[in-house]
C-alpha positions in Angstrom: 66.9 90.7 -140.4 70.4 89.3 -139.4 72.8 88.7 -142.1 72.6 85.1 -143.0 68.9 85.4 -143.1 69.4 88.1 -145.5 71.9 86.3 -147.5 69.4 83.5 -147.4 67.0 85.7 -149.0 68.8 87.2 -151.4 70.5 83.3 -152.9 66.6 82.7 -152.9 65.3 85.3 -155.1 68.6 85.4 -157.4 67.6 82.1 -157.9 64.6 82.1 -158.6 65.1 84.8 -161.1 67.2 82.6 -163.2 64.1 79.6 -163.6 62.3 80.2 -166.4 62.7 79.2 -170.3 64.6 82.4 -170.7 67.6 80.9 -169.6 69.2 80.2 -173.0 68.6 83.3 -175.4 70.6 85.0 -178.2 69.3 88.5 -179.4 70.4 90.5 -182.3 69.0 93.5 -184.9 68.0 92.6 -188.1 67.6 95.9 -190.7 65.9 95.7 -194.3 65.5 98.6 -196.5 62.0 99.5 -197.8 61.7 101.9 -201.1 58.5 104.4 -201.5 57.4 106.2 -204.1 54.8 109.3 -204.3 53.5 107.3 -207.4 53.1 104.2 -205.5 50.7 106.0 -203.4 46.9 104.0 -203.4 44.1 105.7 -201.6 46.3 108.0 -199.6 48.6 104.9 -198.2 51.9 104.5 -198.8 53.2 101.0 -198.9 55.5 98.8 -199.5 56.7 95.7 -199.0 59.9 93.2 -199.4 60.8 90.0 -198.6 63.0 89.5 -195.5 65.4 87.2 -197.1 65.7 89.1 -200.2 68.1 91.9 -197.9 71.5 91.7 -198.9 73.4 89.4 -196.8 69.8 88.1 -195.6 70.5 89.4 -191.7 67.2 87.3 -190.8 68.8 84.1 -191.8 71.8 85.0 -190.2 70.5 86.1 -186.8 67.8 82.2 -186.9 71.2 80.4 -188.0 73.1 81.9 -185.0 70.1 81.7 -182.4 70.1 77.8 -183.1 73.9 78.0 -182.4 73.5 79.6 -179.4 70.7 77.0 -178.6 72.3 73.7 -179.0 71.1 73.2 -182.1 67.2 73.5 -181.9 65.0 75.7 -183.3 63.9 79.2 -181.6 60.6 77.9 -179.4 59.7 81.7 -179.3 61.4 84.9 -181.0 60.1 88.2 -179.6 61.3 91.6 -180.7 62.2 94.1 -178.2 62.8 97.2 -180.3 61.3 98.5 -183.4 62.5 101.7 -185.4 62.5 103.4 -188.8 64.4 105.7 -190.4 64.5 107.7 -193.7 67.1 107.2 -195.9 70.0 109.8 -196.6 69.5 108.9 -200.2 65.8 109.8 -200.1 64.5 112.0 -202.8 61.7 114.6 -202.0 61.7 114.4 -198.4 64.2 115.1 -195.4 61.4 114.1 -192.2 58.9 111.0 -192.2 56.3 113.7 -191.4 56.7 114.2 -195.1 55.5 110.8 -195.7 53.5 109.8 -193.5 50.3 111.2 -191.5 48.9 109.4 -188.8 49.2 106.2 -188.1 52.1 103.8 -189.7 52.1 100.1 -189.0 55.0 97.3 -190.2 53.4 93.3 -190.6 55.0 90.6 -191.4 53.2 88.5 -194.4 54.2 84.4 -194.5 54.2 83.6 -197.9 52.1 80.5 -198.6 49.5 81.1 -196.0 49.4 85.0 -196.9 48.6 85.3 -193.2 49.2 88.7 -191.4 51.0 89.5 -188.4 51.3 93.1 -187.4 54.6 94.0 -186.2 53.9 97.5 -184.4 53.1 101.0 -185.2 53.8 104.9 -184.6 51.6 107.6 -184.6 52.9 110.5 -186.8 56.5 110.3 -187.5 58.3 112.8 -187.4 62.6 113.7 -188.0 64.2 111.5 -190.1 65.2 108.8 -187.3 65.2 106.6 -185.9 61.6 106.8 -184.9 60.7 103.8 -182.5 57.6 101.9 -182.7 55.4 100.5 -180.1 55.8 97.0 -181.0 53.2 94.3 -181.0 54.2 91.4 -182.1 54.2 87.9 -180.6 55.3 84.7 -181.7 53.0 82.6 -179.9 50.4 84.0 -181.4 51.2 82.7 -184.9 49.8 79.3 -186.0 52.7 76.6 -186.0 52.8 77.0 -189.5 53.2 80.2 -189.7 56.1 80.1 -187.1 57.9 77.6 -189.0 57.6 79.5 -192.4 58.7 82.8 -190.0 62.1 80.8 -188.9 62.3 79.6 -192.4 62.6 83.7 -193.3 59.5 82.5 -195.5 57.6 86.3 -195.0 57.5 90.2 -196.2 58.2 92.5 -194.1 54.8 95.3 -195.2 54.8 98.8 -194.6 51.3 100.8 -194.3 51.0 104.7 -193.7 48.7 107.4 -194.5 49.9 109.4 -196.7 51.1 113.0 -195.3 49.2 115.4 -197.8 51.6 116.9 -200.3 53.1 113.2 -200.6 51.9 112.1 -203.7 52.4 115.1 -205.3 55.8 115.5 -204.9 57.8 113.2 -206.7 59.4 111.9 -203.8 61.3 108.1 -203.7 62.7 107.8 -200.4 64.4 105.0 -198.5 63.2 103.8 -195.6 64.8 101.4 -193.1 63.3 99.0 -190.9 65.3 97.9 -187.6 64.2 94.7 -185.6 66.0 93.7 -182.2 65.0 90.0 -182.3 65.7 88.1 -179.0 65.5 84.2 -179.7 64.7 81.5 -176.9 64.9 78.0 -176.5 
């Protein structure tokens, strides 16, 4: 291949790689700190759950206001998270690993509020250390009804925790502090 040809080729595929609806994007994390006690604990599952705009300095409305910045204005037409990770506290009481808390599989869902509809988030099989542990994430945003998706933007959801229980859990008094990382990328 001679070397306009190849220079041909090469404007050709660079731009074709910059078509698509990903042209216009703004990404950023988004924490919230969960709380678990060995009380708490139901059937051998630790849980727990807070609402993502109840985080101080609510980092979900920050990161929706900015993305609509970024985007002229409009709403996100998709939001997709591209990292996932949890980590146990410094402050936690009773526990120094997540293999402490949890046993088998842990899972983090988003709840919307007034339809109480579930949208799980990702999971990790058997934590371990105390983190950051990433997650094989799951979620998608086109897979949420439109009203859903609007009371998602709106921050309108919990962010749930769900583990098995590791087995001397309950019985050790532990509260710990757990912290839930999202890397949100918005899109137009």
């Amino acid at each position: 291949m001679n070397r306009r040809n190849f220079l041909f080729v090469l404007l050709a595929v660079q731009t074709l790689i910059g078509c698509g609806d990903d042209a216009v994007s703004y990404s950023a994390p988004v924490g919230i700190n969960l709380k678990a006690k060995s009380s708490d604990t139901v059937n051998a599952t630790v849980m727990s759950q807070k609402g993502i705009s109840t985080e101080s300095g609510n980092p979900f409305k920050v990161f929706v206001d900015n993305a609509r910045k970024e985007l002229d204005g409009k709403s996100p037409g998709r939001v997709e998270l591209t990292n996932l990770t949890l980590t146990l506290g410094a402050g936690s009481v009773g526990a120094t690993s997540l293999a402490e808390v949890f046993s088998g599989r842990v899972e983090i869902l988003f709840r919307t509020e007034e339809s109480n509809n579930t949208h799980i988030v990702g999971h990790v099989e058997n934590p371990t250390g105390s983190g950051p542990v990433p997650f094989t994430v799951t979620f998608d945003s086109k897979a949420m009804s439109t009203d859903d998706y609007t009371l998602f933007l709106a921050g309108k959801f919990n962010v749930v925790l769900r583990g098995a229980a590791a087995p001397s859990f309950t019985s050790k008094g532990a509260d710990v502090d757990l912290q839930a990382t999202f890397a949100f990328t918005a899109f137009e």
